[in-house]
Backbone as numpy.savetxt, mean C-alpha at the origin, in Angstrom:
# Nx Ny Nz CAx CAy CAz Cx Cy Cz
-9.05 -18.94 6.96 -9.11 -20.03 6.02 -7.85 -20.03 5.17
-7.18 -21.06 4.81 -5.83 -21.13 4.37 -6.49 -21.38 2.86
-5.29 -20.91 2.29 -5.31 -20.88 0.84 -5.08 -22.13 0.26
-5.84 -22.56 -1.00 -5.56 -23.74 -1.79 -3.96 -23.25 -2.47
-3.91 -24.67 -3.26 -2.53 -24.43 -4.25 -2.63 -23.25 -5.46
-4.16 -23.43 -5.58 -4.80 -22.51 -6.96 -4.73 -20.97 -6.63
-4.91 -21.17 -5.55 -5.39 -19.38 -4.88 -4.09 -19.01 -4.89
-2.96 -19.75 -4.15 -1.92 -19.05 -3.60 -1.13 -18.90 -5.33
-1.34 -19.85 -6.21 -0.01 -19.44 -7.70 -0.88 -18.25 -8.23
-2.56 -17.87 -7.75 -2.76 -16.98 -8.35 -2.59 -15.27 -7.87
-2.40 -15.68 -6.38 -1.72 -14.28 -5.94 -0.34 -14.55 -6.59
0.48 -15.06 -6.82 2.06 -15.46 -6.99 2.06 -14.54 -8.15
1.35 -15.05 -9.05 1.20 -14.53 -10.94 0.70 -12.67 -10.50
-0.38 -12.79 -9.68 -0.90 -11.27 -9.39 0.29 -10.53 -9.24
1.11 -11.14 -8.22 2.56 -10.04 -7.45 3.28 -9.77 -8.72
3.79 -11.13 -9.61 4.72 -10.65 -10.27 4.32 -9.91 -11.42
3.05 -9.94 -11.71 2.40 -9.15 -12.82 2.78 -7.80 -11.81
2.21 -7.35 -11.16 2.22 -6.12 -10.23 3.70 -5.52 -10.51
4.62 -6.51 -9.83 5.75 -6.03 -9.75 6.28 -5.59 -10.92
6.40 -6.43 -12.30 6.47 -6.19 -13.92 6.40 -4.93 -14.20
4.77 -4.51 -14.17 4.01 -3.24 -14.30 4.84 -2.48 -13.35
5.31 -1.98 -12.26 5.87 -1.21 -11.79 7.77 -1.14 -12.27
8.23 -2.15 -12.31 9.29 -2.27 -12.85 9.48 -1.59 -14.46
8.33 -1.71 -15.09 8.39 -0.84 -16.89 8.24 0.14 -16.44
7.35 1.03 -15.42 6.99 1.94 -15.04 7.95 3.24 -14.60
8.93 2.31 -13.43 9.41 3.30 -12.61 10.91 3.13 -13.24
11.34 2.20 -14.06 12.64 1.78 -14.67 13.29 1.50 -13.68
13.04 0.72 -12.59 13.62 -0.27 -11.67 13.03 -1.23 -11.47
13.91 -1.94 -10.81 13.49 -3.36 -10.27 12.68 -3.28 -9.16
11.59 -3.76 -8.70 10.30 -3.73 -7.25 10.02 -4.90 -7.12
10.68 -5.11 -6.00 10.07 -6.54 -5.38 8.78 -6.63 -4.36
8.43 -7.53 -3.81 7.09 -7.35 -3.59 7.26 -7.04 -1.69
8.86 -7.38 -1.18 9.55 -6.20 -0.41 9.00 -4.63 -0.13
9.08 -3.83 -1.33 9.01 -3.01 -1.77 7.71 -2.42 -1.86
6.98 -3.85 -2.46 5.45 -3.28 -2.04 5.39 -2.90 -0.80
5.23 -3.69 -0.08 5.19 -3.87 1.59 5.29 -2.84 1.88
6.47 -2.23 2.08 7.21 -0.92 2.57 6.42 0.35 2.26
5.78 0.34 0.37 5.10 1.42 0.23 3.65 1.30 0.89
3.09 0.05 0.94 1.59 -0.05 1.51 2.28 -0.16 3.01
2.71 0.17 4.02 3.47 0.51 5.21 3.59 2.13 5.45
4.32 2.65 4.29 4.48 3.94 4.04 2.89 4.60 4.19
2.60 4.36 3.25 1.15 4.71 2.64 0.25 5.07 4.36
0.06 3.91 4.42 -0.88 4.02 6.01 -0.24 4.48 7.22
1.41 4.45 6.95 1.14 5.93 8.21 0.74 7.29 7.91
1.46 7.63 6.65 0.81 8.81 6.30 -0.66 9.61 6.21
-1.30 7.98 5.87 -2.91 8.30 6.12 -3.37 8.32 7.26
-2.66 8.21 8.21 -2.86 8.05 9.83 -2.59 9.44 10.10
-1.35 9.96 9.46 -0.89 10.99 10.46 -2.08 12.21 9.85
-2.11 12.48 8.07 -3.17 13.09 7.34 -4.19 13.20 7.92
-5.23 12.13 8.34 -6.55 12.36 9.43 -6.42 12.65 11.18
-5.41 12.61 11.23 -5.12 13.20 12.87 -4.94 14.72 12.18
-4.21 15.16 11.74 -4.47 16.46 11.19 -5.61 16.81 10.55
-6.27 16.38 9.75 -7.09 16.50 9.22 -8.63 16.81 10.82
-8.66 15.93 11.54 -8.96 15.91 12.51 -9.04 16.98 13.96
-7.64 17.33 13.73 -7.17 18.66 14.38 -7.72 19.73 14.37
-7.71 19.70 12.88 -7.93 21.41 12.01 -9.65 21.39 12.49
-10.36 20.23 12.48 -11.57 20.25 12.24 -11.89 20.90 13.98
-11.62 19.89 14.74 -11.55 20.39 16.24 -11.41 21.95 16.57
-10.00 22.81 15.71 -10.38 23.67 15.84 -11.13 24.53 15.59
-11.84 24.19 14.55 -12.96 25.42 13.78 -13.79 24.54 14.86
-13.99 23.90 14.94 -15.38 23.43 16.00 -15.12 23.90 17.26
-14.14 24.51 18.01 -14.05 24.80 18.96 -13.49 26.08 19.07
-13.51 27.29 18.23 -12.98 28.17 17.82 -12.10 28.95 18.61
């Protein structure tokens, strides 16, 4: 379902609030680029974390 005009200026306002808050935060500039990249980042790591996580378990289960 595609977004109205209302929905989409209110993600628009969400990002740049987001981005703001990270920009006072980290004392740089974050574009919503930037998000991307870290929610990108983020989920491989949580990918690779439960394959290990996963591993370890396999081995005590299979001792």
């Amino acid at each position: 379902m595609a977004m109205t005009k209302e929905e989409a200026a209110l993600w628009a306002a969400g990002l740049k609030l987001l981005t703001d808050v990270l920009a006072l935060a980290t004392g740089r500039r974050v574009t919503v680029a930037d998000l991307d990249a870290a929610i990108a980042d983020e989920e491989v790591r949580s990918k690779i974390l439960e394959e290990e996580r996963r591993a370890a378990l396999n081995e005590v289960e299979t001792g």
